[in-house]
Every structure is written in structure tokens, then in C-alpha cells.
N, C-alpha and C positions, 0 to 999 in steps of 0.2 A: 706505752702503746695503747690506743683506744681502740679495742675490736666490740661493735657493735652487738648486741643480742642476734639477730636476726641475718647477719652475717657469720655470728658463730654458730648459729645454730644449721644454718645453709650449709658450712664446708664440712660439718656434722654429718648430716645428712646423705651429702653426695659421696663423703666417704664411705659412709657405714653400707652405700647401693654398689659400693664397688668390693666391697671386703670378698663377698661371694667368687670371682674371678680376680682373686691378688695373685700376684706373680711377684718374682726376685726384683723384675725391672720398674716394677707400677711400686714395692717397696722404695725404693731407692730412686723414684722422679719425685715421692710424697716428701723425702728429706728435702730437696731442693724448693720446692713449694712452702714447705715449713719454714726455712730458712728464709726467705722472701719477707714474710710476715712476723717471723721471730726479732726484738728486741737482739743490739748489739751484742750484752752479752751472752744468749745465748748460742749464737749463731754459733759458736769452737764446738760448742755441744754435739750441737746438730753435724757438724760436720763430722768431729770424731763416728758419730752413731755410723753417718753414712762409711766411712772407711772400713768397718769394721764388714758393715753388709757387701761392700764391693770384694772385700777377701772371703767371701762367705765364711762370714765368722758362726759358731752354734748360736750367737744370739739374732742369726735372721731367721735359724731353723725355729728357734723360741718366738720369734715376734708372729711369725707365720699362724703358726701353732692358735696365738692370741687372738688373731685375727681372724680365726674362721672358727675355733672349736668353744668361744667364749658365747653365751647369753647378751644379745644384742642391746637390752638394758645396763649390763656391766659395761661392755661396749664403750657405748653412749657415755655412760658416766667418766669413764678411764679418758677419752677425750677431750670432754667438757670438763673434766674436773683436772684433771694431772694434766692436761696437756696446753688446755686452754688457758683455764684461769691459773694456774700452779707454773708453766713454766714462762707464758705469755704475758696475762695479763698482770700480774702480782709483779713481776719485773719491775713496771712501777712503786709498787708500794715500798717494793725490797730497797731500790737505788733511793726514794726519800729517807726512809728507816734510815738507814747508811750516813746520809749528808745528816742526818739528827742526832747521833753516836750511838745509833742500836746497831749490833749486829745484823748482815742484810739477810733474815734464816726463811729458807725453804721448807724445809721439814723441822719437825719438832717431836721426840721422846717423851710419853706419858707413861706411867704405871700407874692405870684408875684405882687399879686393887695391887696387893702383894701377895695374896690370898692364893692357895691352890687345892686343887681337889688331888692331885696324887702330892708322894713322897720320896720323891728322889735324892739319890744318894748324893748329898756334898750341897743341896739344894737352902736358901734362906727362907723360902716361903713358908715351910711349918711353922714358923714365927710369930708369922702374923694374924689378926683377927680382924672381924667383918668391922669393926670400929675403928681401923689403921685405914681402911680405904679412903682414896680424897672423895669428899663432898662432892655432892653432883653440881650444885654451886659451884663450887670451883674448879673442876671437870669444864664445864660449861663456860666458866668466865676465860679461863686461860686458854680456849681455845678460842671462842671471840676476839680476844685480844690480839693474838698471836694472826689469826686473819684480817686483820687490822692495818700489820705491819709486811704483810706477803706471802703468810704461809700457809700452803692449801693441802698439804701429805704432811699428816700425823701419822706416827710410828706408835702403837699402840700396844704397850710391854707388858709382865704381870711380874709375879705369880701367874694366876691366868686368869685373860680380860672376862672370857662369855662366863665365871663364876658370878660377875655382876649381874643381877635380872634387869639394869636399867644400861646396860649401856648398848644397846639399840635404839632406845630414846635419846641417845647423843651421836649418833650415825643420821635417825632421822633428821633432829633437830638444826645438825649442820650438813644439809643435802649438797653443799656447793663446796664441799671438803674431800677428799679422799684421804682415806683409812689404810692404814697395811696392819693386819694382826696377828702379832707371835704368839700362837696356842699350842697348848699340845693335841688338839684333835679329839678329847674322848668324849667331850660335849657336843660334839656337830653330829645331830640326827639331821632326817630329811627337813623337820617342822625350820630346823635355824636355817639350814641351805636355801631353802624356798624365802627367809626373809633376807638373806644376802642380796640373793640373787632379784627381789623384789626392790630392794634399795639401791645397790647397782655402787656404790661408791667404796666398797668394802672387800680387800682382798688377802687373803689369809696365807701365813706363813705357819706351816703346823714342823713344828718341833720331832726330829726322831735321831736315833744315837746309832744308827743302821740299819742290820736285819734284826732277826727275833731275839737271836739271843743278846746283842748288843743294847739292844733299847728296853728288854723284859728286866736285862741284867739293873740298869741303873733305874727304869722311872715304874717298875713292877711288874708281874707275870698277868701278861694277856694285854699290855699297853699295843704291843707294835701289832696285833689284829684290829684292837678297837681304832689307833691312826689308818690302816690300810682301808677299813673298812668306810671312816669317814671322808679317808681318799677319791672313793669308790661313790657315795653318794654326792661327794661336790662334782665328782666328773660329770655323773648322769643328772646335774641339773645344770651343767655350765658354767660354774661358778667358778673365777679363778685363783687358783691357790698356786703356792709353792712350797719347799721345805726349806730348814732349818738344823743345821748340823754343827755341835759344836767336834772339830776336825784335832784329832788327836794323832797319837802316833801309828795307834791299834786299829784306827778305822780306816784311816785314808785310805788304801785302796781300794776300800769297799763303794767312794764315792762313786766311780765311773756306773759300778753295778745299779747303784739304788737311783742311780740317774735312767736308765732302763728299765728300773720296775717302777719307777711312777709317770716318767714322761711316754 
């Protein structure tokens, strides 16, 4: 499918002038609209999404959420980058890849570093050293590539990513990508939220094991303030995040909880 610049940047536009008065019903006309313009296979997509909103599933209460309490830069980006070129436009690249015998991949798993700055229990990151990390070279080449063949959402793994001091020059570098990054939270001061939210294409998955004693127990004493706290300055600059729970026996009910004290 050929969608113009100037075109994508138009339906950009007049959506981002309607975000401010979104409703369940103006959610669920944009499926149908989407669907119009979307490539054969993603239309099941789109449709699924819309079913789920017509039963108001929690994920129209989350999309909602996105849609008004996000930094109108991220916005933009989340759009144009995931939505436009990542599920639209790249449709092509993915269906050639395909007829050529490459996998048709969407997303794609990196760990720049293995490196981390805490010590958690059962964890392989103390292993590693600042010389195990890939090359920004080749950081850099494998994502080119990978955009190449259709894929615009990297998954962004570690140890932990922001122990890198360069990889914001690889968020910058590829502005027409969308990032997701699984951190554990104790590096995000205001100075890194203000560059998320300045680059617009980057959205974070921070890591926590539940409440205090859950998560103090395994990744160390004062982890689950320093994540709340980092919680607490992505909120107040817009920036979108979400978390990360690995769901055991001992925590599972705690998920419904911690889904209230962060949403």
C-alpha cells in the first residue's frame, strides 16, 4: 500500500485535533476508517481490536487513557511510526521478504547490552561486561537491515538498555522506528524523561516483582521507591510507559492491585 507523506501526515493531524473530545464511539468509527486504508492482512487485526472495544474490553479503558493523558509528540510518533509505517506501510516490505524466504517479521528482540546496574536474585546479567555489549555498528546495521525487510517495533531487552550512554543516539538515528524498552526504572530521572518524550518514538516497559517487599526482596532494598518514583516523573512529563511482571505463584494476585497503583 502507497500512503503518501502528506496524506499521512494529514490523517495525523486531524486525528491528534480530535484526541481532546475522544469518546468510545469516535474510538470505534477510527477502527473502521483504519480498516479502509489498512493492507488485506491486517484488516482480522483491526477488526479483532474493534470487537474487543464494542464489549468494552479494559483495553479501550487503556487506549483512552493513551489518547489524552500522552505528550502530543509521543502521540505523533506512536501513529506515524507503529501505526503508519509498522502496521501499513512495511506490509509491503514484510509480503516481498516473504515471497524471497525471509520471515515476514514485524518486530524484532535486541539486547544492545547484557549489563546491569542492580543484582537480582536468579538474574545472568552480573556476568557480563561493558566489552560483551554489541557494537553500535552493529546495533545500528541490524536495525537498518531489519527496516529494510518491514520492521518498524524493536523490542529493546538487556541486562538493562539506558546503562548504555549511546543508545539514544540509536532512537535518534532511527526516528522512523518505534522502540519498546524493558528497564528496570532506576536510571529514569527527569533529564532522560524530557529526552523520551523530546524523541517521541520510545516507550518503556519498566520491570517490578510487585509491592515493596516483593520486588526489594529479589532486585534489592529501595528498588520498588526508586521504580515508583520513576513512575511518578514519566507521568508528570507524559511519557508512556508500562510495566513488566514476571507472574509467579506468590504474586498473582497482587496483579489486579498494582494495576491500581500505577494506572
Amino acid at each position: 500500500m502507497n500512503i503518501t507523506n502528506n496524506f499521512k501526515k494529514g490523517v495525523i493531524k486531524e486525528t491528534l485535533s480530535l484526541l481532546p473530545k475522544i469518546s468510545d464511539k469516535n474510538i470505534i468509527k477510527a477502527t473502521y476508517l483504519l480498516e479502509k486504508v489498512a493492507p488485506k492482512a491486517a484488516k482480522d487485526k483491526i477488526k479483532f481490536v474493534r470487537k474487543l472495544y464494542q464489549e468494552n474490553h479494559p483495553v479501550l479503558t487503556l487506549t483512552k487513557r493513551a489518547l489524552t493523558d500522552i505528550d502530543k509528540n509521543c502521540q505523533e510518533k506512536f501513529l506515524e511510526n507503529f501505526i503508519f509505517t509498522g502496521l501499513l506501510e512495511n506490509q509491503k516490505k514484510r509480503e516481498k521478504a516473504e515471497k524471497e524466504g525471509l520471515p515476514p517479521l514485524f518486530t524484532l528482540l535486541i539486547s544492545p547490552s547484557m549489563r546491569c546496574n542492580l543484582n537480582c536474585k536468579g538474574c545472568y546479567a552480573k556476568n557480563y561486561k561493558k566489552e560483551d555489549d554489541l557494537p553500535f555498528e552493529i546495533l545500528d546495521r541490524v536495525i537498518q537491515e531489519a527496516k529494510k525487510i518491514g520492521v518498524a517495533f524493536f523490542t529493546i531487552l538487556g541486562g538493562e538498555p539506558f546503562i548504555r550512554e549511546d543508545i539514544f543516539d540509536i532512537f535518534k538515528k532511527h526516528s522512523d522506528a518505534y522502540f519498546q524498552v524493558y528497564t528496570n526504572g532506576t536510571l529514569i530521572n527527569d533529564k532522560l524523561a524530557k529526552k523520551i518524550k523530546e524523541l517521541g518514538n520510545v516507550l518503556l516497559e519498566i520491570s517490578i516483582e510487585g509491592f515493596e517487599n516483593e520486588t526489594d526482596y529479589r532486585r534489592g532494598e529501595g528498588t520498588f521507591k526508586k521504580v515508583i518514583k520513576a513512575m511518578d516523573i514519566l507521568k508528570e512529563n507524559h511519557v508512556p510507559f508500562g510495566y513488566s511482571v514476571c507472574v509467579t505463584k506468590k504474586m498473582q494476585k497482587l496483579l489486579f492491585q498494582i494495576n491500581l497503583l500505577i494506572f
